[in-house]
N, C-alpha and C positions, 0 to 999 in steps of 0.2 A: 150280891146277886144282881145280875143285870139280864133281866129278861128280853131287851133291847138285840140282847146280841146271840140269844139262843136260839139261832134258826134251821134247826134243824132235830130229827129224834131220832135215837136208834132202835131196831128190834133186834133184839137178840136172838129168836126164834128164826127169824128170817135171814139173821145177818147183814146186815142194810140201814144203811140211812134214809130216810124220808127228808129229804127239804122242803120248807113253807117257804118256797117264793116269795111271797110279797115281803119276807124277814130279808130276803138275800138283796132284794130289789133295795130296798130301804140300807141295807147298810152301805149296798155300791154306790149309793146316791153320796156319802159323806167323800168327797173329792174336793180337794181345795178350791177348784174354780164353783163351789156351790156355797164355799164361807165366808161371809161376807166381809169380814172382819180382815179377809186375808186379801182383798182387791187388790187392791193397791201395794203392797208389799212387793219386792222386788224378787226376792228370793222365796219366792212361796211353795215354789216346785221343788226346791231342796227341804224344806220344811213339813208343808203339806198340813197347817195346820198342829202340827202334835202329834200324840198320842190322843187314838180315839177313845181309847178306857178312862185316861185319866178326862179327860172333859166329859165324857157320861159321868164319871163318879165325883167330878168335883161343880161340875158346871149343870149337869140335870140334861144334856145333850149332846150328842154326839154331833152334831153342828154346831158347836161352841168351838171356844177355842181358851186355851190358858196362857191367857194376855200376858201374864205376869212370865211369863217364859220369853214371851217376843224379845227385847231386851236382851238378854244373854246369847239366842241362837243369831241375831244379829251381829253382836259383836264377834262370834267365833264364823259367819262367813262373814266379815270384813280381815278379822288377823289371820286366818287359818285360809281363807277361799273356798270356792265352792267348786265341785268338781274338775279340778286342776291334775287333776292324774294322782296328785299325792295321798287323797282318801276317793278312791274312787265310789263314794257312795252317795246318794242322794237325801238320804236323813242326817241332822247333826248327831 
Protein backbone atom coordinates (compact mmCIF):
# COMPACT_ATOMS: atom_id res chain seq x y z
CA UNK A 1 0.00 0.00 0.00
CA UNK A 2 1.54 3.25 -0.95
CA UNK A 3 -0.58 6.10 0.00
CA UNK A 4 2.26 8.27 -1.41
CA UNK A 5 1.03 7.78 -4.79
CA UNK A 6 -2.84 7.67 -4.53
CA UNK A 7 -3.73 10.91 -5.91
CA UNK A 8 -6.52 10.82 -6.89
CA UNK A 9 -10.43 9.14 -6.17
CA UNK A 10 -13.06 7.85 -8.21
CA UNK A 11 -17.05 8.40 -8.00
CA UNK A 12 -18.67 6.07 -9.43
CA UNK A 13 -22.04 7.86 -9.07
CA UNK A 14 -20.69 10.60 -11.06
CA UNK A 15 -18.34 8.78 -13.11
CA UNK A 16 -15.24 10.96 -12.51
CA UNK A 17 -12.01 11.26 -10.99
CA UNK A 18 -11.31 13.98 -8.33
CA UNK A 19 -7.54 14.72 -8.29
CA UNK A 20 -5.67 16.19 -4.88
CA UNK A 21 -3.37 18.22 -6.43
CA UNK A 22 -0.91 18.80 -4.03
CA UNK A 23 -0.62 14.43 -4.51
CA UNK A 24 0.07 15.18 -8.31
CA UNK A 25 2.27 18.36 -7.41
CA UNK A 26 4.52 16.07 -5.11
CA UNK A 27 4.83 13.27 -7.42
CA UNK A 28 5.89 15.75 -10.51
CA UNK A 29 8.46 16.93 -8.15
CA UNK A 30 10.39 13.33 -8.12
CA UNK A 31 12.50 14.35 -11.57
CA UNK A 32 16.14 13.35 -11.58
CA UNK A 33 17.54 17.01 -11.51
CA UNK A 34 15.73 17.05 -7.82
CA UNK A 35 17.84 13.71 -6.73
CA UNK A 36 20.54 14.32 -5.28
CA UNK A 37 22.32 11.35 -5.45
CA UNK A 38 21.99 11.44 -9.21
CA UNK A 39 24.11 15.17 -9.73
CA UNK A 40 26.72 14.34 -10.90
CA UNK A 41 26.00 11.15 -12.81
CA UNK A 42 26.58 11.52 -16.35
CA UNK A 43 23.83 9.52 -17.65
CA UNK A 44 21.01 10.56 -15.39
CA UNK A 45 18.49 11.55 -18.12
CA UNK A 46 18.63 7.80 -19.54
CA UNK A 47 18.12 6.64 -16.06
CA UNK A 48 16.20 9.16 -14.28
CA UNK A 49 16.94 7.84 -10.95
CA UNK A 50 14.99 4.15 -11.11
CA UNK A 51 12.06 3.13 -10.62
CA UNK A 52 9.94 5.36 -8.44
CA UNK A 53 7.94 2.40 -6.62
CA UNK A 54 10.76 0.43 -6.08
CA UNK A 55 12.61 3.36 -3.91
CA UNK A 56 9.27 4.20 -1.95
CA UNK A 57 8.97 0.44 -1.22
CA UNK A 58 12.60 -0.16 -0.45
CA UNK A 59 14.03 3.06 0.38
CA UNK A 60 10.87 4.84 2.45
CA UNK A 61 10.94 7.68 -0.53
CA UNK A 62 10.28 8.47 -3.67
CA UNK A 63 13.39 10.82 -3.78
CA UNK A 64 15.77 8.10 -2.96
CA UNK A 65 17.25 6.19 -5.26
CA UNK A 66 18.60 2.24 -5.26
CA UNK A 67 22.30 2.80 -5.20
CA UNK A 68 22.69 -0.73 -5.48
CA UNK A 69 21.43 -0.46 -9.17
CA UNK A 70 23.84 2.46 -10.22
CA UNK A 71 26.52 -0.16 -11.05
CA UNK A 72 24.87 -2.28 -13.46
CA UNK A 73 22.72 0.62 -15.45
CA UNK A 74 26.14 2.05 -15.95
CA UNK A 75 27.81 -0.63 -17.19
CA UNK A 76 24.94 -1.37 -19.80
CA UNK A 77 25.14 2.39 -21.06
CA UNK A 78 29.03 2.07 -21.40
CA UNK A 79 28.64 -1.66 -23.42
CA UNK A 80 25.20 -1.27 -24.97
CA UNK A 81 25.09 3.07 -25.24
CA UNK A 82 22.84 5.27 -24.77
CA UNK A 83 20.34 6.46 -27.29
CA UNK A 84 22.37 5.44 -30.24
CA UNK A 85 19.41 4.60 -32.55
CA UNK A 86 19.86 0.89 -31.65
CA UNK A 87 17.33 1.15 -28.35
CA UNK A 88 15.81 4.08 -28.97
CA UNK A 89 14.60 4.54 -25.37
CA UNK A 90 15.54 6.46 -22.63
CA UNK A 91 15.13 4.04 -19.56
CA UNK A 92 17.72 0.92 -19.19
Amino acid sequence: NFPELVYGKYNNKLNSITYFQKKVKYIQKRQVDNLPECNKCKIKYFCAGGCLGEALNEKGSIFKIKKENCAAIKFLAKNIGVNNGKYPIFHP
